[in-house]
C-alpha positions in Angstrom: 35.9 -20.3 30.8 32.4 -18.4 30.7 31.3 -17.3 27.6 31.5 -13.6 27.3 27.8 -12.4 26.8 26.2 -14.3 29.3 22.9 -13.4 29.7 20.3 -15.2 31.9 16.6 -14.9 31.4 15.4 -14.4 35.0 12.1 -15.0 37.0 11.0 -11.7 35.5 13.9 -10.5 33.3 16.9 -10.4 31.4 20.3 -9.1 32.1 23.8 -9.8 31.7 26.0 -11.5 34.0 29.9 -10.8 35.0 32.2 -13.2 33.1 33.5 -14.2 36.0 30.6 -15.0 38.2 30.6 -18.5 39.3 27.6 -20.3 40.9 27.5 -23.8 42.5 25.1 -25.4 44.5 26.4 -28.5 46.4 23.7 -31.1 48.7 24.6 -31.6 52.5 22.0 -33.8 53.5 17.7 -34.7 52.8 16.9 -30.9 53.0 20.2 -29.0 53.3 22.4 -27.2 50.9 25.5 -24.7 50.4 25.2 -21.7 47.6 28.4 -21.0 46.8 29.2 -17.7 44.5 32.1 -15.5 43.7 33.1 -12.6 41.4 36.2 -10.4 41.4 36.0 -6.6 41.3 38.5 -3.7 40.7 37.7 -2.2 44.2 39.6 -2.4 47.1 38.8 -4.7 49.7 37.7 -1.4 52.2 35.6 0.1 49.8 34.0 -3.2 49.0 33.2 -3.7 52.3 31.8 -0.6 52.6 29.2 -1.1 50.2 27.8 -4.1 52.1 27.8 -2.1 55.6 25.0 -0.1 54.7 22.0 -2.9 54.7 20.2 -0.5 52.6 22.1 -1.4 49.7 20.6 -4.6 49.8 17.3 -3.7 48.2 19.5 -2.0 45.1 21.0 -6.1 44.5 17.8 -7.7 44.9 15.4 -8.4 42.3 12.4 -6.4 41.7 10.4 -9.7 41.4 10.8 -10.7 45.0 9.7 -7.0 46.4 11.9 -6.5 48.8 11.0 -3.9 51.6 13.0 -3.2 54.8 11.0 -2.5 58.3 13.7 0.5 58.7 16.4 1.6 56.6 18.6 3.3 58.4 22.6 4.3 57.8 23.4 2.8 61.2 25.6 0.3 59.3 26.3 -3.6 59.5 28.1 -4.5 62.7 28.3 -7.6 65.1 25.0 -7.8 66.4 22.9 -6.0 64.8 19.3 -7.3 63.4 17.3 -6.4 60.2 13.7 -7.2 59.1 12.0 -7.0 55.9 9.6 -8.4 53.7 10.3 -10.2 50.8 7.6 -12.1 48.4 7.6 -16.1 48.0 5.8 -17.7 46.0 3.0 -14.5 45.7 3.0 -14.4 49.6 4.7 -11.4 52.1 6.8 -13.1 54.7 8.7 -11.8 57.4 12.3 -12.3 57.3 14.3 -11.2 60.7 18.5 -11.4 60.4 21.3 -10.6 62.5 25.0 -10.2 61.7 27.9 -12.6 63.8 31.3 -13.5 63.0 31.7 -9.2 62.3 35.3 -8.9 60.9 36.1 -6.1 58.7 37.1 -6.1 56.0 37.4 -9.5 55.6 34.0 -11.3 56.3 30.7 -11.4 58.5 27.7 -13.6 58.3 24.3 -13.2 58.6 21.9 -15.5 60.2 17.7 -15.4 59.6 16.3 -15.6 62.9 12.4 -15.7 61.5 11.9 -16.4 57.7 11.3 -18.8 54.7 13.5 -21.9 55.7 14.5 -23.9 58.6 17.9 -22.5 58.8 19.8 -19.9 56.3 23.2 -18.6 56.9 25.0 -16.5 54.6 29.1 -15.6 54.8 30.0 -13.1 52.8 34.2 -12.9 52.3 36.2 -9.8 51.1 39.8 -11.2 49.8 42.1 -9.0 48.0 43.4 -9.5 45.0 45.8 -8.2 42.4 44.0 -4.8 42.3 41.0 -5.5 43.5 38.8 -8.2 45.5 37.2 -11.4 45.5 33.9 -11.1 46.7 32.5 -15.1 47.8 29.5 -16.0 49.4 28.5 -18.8 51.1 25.5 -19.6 51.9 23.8 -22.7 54.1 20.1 -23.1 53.7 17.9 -25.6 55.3 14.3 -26.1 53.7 11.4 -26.7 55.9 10.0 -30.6 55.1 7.1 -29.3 52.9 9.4 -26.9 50.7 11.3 -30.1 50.0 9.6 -31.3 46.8 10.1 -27.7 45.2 13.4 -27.4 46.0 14.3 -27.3 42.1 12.2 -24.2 41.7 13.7 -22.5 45.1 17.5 -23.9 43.8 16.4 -21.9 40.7 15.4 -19.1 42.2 18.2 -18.8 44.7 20.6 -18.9 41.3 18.5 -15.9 40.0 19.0 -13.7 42.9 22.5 -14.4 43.5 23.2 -13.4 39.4 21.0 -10.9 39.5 23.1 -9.4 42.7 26.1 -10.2 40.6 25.3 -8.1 37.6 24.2 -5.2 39.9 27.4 -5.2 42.1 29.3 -5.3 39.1 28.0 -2.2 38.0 28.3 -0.7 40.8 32.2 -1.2 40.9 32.8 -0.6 37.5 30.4 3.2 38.3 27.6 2.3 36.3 25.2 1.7 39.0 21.8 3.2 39.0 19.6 3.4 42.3 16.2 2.2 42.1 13.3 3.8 42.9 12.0 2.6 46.3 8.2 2.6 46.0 
């Protein structure tokens, strides 16, 4: 059992993570990996889906640290198909980062896929199960690293874990109505 002030010291801050967040990474092969995450939350499996249809929300779960900034953010919602592209900073450097949603089932799942971006292959299930009175909210996520990321892969592994607590502890507060936007600049 977690403790129950968890706090992580981040890339660039501090905050507090749910006590029942769990994070594991596991190795596939030389340069491939699974992140695997859950956390349960007292919303309903719709509404919790509902959140993650609107691919603006994903700048208010990601860290400030990796400024994030969407080509377009529009309401037109996740659905099979569609394709995203934003900007986020690695290692001091603005790349390009092109998605698109498959395997569309609400409100149970969909994956997205990067098309152009940071590694050789990233592809990122996100499941909605209900529970008791509320839902499990897992991710799973297969990344490939290019050949010359693979000596820093303890540093990306580290800050993979940040972003995924980090999303965590702001989805958390969001279900439990404590959730403040942040200021897009």
């Amino acid at each position: 059992m977690p403790p129950k002030n968890r706090v992580r010291k981040g890339w660039h801050m501090k905050y507090q993570i749910p006590e029942d967040f769990i994070i594991g990474f596991e190795k596939v092969d030389f340069s491939t990996y699974v992140l695997k995450t859950s956390q349960t939350i007292t919303l309903s499996q719709e509404e919790s889906f509902e959140f993650f249809k609107d691919p603006c929300n994903l700048f208010e779960i990601t860290p400030d640290w990796l400024d994030f900034r969407m080509t377009e953010c529009s309401n037109t919602g996740v659905y099979e198909g569609a394709e995203f592209e934003y900007f986020i900073k690695v290692f001091g450097a603005r790349i390009l980062w092109r998605s698109r949603i498959i395997d569309f089932n609400p409100p149970q799942r969909f994956t997205d896929v990067q098309l152009i971006g940071p590694y050789r292959k990233w592809s990122h299930l996100h499941t909605f199960d209900k529970v008791g009175k509320g839902t499990l909210l897992s991710d799973f996520v297969t990344y490939q690293l290019p050949f010359y990321a693979i000596p820093f892969h303890a540093i990306i592994k580290s800050q993979l874990a940040d972003i995924f607590s980090y999303r965590a502890t702001r989805i958390s507060e969001w279900a439990s109505g404590n959730f403040k936007r942040k200021t897009y600049v």
